[in-house]
VMD Tcl script that draws the C-alpha trace (Angstrom):
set ca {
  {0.00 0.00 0.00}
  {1.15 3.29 -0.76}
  {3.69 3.03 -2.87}
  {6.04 6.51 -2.56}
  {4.19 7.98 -0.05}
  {6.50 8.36 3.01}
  {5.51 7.75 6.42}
  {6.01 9.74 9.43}
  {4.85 10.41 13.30}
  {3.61 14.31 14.16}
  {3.97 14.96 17.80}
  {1.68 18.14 18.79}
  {2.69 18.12 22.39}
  {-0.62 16.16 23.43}
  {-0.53 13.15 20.82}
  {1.40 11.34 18.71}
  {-0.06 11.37 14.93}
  {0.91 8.62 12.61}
  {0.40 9.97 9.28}
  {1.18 8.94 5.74}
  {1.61 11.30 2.70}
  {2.94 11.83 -0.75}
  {2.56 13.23 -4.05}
  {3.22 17.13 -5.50}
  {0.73 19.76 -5.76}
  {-2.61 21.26 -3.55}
  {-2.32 19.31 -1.13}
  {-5.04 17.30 0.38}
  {-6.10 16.27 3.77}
  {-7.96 12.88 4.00}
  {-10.06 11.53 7.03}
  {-10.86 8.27 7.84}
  {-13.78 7.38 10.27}
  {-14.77 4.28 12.69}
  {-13.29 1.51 12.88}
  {-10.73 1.97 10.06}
  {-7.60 3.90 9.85}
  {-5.28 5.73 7.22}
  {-5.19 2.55 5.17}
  {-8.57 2.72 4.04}
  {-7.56 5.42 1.77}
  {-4.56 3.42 0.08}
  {-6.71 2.84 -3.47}
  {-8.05 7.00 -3.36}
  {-4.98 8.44 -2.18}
  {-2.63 7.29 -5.34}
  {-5.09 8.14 -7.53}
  {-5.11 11.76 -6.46}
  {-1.48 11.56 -6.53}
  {-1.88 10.56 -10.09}
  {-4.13 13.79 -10.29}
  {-1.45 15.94 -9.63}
  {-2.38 16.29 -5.29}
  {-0.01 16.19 -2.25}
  {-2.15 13.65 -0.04}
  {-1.81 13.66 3.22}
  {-3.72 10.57 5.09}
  {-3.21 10.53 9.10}
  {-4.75 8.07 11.59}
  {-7.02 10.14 14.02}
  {-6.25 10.37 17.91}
  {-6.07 6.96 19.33}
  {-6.91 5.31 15.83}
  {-4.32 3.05 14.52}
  {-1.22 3.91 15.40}
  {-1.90 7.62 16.55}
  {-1.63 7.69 20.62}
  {-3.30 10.76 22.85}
  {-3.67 11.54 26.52}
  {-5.61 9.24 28.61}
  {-9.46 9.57 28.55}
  {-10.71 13.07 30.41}
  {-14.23 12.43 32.62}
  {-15.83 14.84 29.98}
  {-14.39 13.04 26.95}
  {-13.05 16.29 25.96}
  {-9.22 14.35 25.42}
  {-11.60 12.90 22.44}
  {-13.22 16.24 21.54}
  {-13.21 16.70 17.46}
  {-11.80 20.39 18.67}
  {-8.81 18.51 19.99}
  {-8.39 15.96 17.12}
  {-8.90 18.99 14.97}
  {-6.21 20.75 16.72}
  {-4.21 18.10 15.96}
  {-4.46 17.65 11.87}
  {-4.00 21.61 12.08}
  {-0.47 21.16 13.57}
  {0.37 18.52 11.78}
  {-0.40 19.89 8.41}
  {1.79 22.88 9.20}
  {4.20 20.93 10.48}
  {3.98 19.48 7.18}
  {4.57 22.66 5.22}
  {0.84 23.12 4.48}
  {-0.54 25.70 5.96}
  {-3.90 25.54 3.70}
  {-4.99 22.34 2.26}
  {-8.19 21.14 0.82}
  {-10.03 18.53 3.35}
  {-12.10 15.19 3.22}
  {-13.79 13.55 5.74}
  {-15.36 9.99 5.86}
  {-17.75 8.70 8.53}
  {-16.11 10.01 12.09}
  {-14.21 11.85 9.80}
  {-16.86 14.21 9.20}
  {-17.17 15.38 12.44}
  {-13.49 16.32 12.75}
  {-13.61 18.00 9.23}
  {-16.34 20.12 10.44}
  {-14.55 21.27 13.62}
  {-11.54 21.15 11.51}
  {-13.31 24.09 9.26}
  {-15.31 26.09 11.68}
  {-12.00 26.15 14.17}
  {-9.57 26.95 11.81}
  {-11.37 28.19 8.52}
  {-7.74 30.38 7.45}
  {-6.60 26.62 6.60}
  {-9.50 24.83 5.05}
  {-9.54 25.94 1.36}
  {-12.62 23.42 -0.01}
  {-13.89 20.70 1.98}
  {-15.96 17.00 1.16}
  {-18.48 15.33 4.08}
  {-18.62 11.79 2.59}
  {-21.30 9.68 4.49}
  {-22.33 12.28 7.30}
  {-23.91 15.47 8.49}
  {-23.22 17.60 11.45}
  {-23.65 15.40 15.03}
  {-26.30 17.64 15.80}
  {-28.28 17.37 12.26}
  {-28.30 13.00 13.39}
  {-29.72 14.00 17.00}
  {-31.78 16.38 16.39}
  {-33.80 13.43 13.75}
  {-33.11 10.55 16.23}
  {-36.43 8.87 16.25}
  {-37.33 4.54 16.81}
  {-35.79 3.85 13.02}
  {-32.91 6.03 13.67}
  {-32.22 4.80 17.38}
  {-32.57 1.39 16.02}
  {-30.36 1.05 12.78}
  {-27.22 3.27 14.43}
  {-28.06 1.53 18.01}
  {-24.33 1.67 18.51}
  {-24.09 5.21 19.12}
  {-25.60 5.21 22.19}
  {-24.15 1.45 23.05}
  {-20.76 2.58 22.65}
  {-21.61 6.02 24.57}
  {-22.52 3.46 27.84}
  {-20.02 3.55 30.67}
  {-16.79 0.41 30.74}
  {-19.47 -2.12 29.07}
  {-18.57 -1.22 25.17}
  {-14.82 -2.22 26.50}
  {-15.91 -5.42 27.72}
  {-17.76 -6.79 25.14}
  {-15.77 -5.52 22.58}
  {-12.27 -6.34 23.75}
  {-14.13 -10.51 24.72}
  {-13.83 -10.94 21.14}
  {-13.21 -8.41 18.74}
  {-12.72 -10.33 15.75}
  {-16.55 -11.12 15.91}
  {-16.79 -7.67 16.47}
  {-14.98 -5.95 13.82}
  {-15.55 -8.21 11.15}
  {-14.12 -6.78 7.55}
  {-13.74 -8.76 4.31}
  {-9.78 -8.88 2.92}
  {-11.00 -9.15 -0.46}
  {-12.94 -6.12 -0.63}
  {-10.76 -3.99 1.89}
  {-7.20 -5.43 0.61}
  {-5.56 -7.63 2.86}
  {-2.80 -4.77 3.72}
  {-5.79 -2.93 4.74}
  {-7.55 -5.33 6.35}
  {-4.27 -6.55 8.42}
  {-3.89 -3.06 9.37}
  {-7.66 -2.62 10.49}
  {-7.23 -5.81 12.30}
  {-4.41 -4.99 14.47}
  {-6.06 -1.62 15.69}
  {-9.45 -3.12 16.67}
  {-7.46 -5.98 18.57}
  {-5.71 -3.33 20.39}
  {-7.23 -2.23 23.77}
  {-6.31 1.11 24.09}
  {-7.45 1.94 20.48}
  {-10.66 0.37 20.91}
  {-11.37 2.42 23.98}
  {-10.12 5.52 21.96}
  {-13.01 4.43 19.53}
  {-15.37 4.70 21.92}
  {-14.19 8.00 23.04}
  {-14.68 9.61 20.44}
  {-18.59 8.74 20.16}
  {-18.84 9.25 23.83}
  {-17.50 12.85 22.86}
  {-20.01 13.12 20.04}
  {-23.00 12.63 22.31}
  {-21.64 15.15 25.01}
  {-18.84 18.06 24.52}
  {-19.20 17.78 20.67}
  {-22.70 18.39 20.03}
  {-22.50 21.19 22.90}
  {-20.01 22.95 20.47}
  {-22.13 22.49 17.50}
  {-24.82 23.70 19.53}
  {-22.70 26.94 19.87}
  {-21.64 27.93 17.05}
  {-24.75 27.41 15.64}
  {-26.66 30.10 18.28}
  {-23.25 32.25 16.98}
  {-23.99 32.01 13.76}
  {-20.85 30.61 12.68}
  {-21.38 29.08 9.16}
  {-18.48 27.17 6.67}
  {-17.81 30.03 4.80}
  {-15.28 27.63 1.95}
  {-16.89 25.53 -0.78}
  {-18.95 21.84 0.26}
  {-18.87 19.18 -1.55}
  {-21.56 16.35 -0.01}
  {-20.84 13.00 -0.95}
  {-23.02 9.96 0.42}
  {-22.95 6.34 -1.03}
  {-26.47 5.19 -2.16}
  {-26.12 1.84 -1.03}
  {-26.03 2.89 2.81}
  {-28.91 4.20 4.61}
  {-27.79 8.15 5.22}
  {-30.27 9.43 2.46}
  {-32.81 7.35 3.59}
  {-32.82 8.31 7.46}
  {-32.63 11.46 6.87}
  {-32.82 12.76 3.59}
  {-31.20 15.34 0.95}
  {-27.73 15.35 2.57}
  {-27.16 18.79 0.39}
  {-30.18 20.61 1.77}
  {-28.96 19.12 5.48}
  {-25.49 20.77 4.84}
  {-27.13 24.16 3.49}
  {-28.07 24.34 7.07}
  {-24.29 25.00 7.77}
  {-22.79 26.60 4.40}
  {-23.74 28.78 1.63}
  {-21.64 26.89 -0.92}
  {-23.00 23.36 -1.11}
  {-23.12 20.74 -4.37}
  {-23.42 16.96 -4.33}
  {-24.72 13.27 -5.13}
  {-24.61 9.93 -4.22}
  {-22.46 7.54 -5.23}
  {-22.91 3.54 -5.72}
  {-21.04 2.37 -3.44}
  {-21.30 0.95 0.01}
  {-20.67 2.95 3.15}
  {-16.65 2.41 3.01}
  {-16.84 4.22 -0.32}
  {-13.29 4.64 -0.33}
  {-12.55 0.97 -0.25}
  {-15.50 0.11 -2.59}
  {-15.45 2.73 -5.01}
  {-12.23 4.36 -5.49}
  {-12.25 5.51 -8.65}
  {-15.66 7.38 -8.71}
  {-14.61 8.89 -5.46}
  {-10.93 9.63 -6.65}
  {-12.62 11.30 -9.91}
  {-15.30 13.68 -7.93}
  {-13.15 14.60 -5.24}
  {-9.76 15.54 -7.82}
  {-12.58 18.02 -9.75}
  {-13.91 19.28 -7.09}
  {-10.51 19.90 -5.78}
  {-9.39 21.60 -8.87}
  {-11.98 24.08 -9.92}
}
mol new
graphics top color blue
foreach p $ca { graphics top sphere $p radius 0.5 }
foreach p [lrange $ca 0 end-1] q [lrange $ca 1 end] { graphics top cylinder $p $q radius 0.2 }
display resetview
């Protein structure tokens, strides 16, 4: 996997950042989501390569092989403001001070913080698979609560760990065919790992608490994503249905919004590279 692209470790004082990137050009910040890491990006990112991009791919705080502080009472170790903090430093640490952005999933979340917290960096930015944390709970209803159950499991106190950690392999069950086996050896090994599979569960524990509280804010504030949106959401997967027109959801939150569904599966970046590769390098570029 990755072929050129040169890895490296970002410390930003709180946490360690694994990151892999490559490639000349705009460069482009890529965001993985839950349970994957960096990997899942290793058919997308040498295509934008390819495209003439500088592709930066890290693994999120406590995801893969990125380590942070221990878990605060108030999840706030967790926050997306503090794994936004991080990408921040590690992009200029990186010698790109602004950088187009794509989130995935989790990912989302962080690229949202990532763009309302520091919009001098964000140039254009892509929500694949997601809406704001708030835009999910504010719909929650029995269908909702049902299908994405796991929100609110993994939110539970020390029981997620348990269960999880008894047998994760049941858990975290992913195909090698259709993820790569690179990939999949790579997802494997995080989701077998304690510490990252409390990390995990951080990070949704954050979602339901500190996170949507800061959503909630700058939303009374009136703070808006003031760079170009591009919403991407794979047809196959049940975000359209739940809750509709993910375009008209993100409207809600920016002024410049296009986008469409693509066939795909949720892990659209494992399942279809190439249609992703092609709408995120001209949406990049124009």
């Amino acid at each position: 996997m990755f072929e050129g692209f040169t890895q490296s470790t970002v410390s930003t004082g709180e946490a360690e950042i694994f990151v892999r990137h490559g490639g000349e050009g705009p460069p482009v910040l890529l965001l993985h989501g839950h349970p994957r890491t960096s990997a899942t990006w290793h058919r997308v990112a040498p295509l934008l390569v390819a495209r003439g991009f500088t592709v930066v791919c890290p693994d999120l705080r406590g995801y893969g092989r990125s380590r942070g502080p221990a878990p605060a009472p108030d999840h706030s170790a967790h926050s997306k403001r503090a794994v936004a903090g991080d990408l921040a430093h590690v992009m200029r640490e990186l010698g790109h001070p602004r950088f187009h952005l794509a989130g995935h999933d989790r990912g989302v979340a962080v690229a949202l913080r990532l763009t309302l917290d520091h919009p001098e960096a964000v140039t254009r930015v892509a929500f694949l698979d997601g809406i704001p944390l708030t835009a999910h709970l504010d719909r929650v209803d029995a269908r909702f609560a049902t299908q994405w159950w796991h929100w609110f499991f993994f939110a539970q106190p020390s029981t997620p760990e348990r269960v999880i950690t008894a047998d994760p392999d049941r858990w975290y069950r992913g195909d090698p065919a259709r993820m790569g086996d690179e990939n999949h050896a790579e997802f494997r090994a995080a989701t077998r790992d304690p510490e990252v599979v409390r990390a995990m569960l951080e990070d949704y524990r954050a979602g339901l608490t500190v996170d949507a509280r800061d959503e909630r804010a700058d939303k009374a504030a009136g703070r808006r994503v003031r760079c170009p949106v591009l919403a991407l959401w794979s047809l196959r997967d049940d975000l359209e249905e739940l809750h509709g027109d993910p375009v008209r959801i993100w409207r809600e939150w920016a002024d410049d919004v296009r986008g469409h569904g693509i066939d795909s599966g949720h892990h659209v970046a494992e399942e279809a590279p190439d249609a992703l590769a092609a709408d995120l390098a001209a949406f990049f570029a124009s």
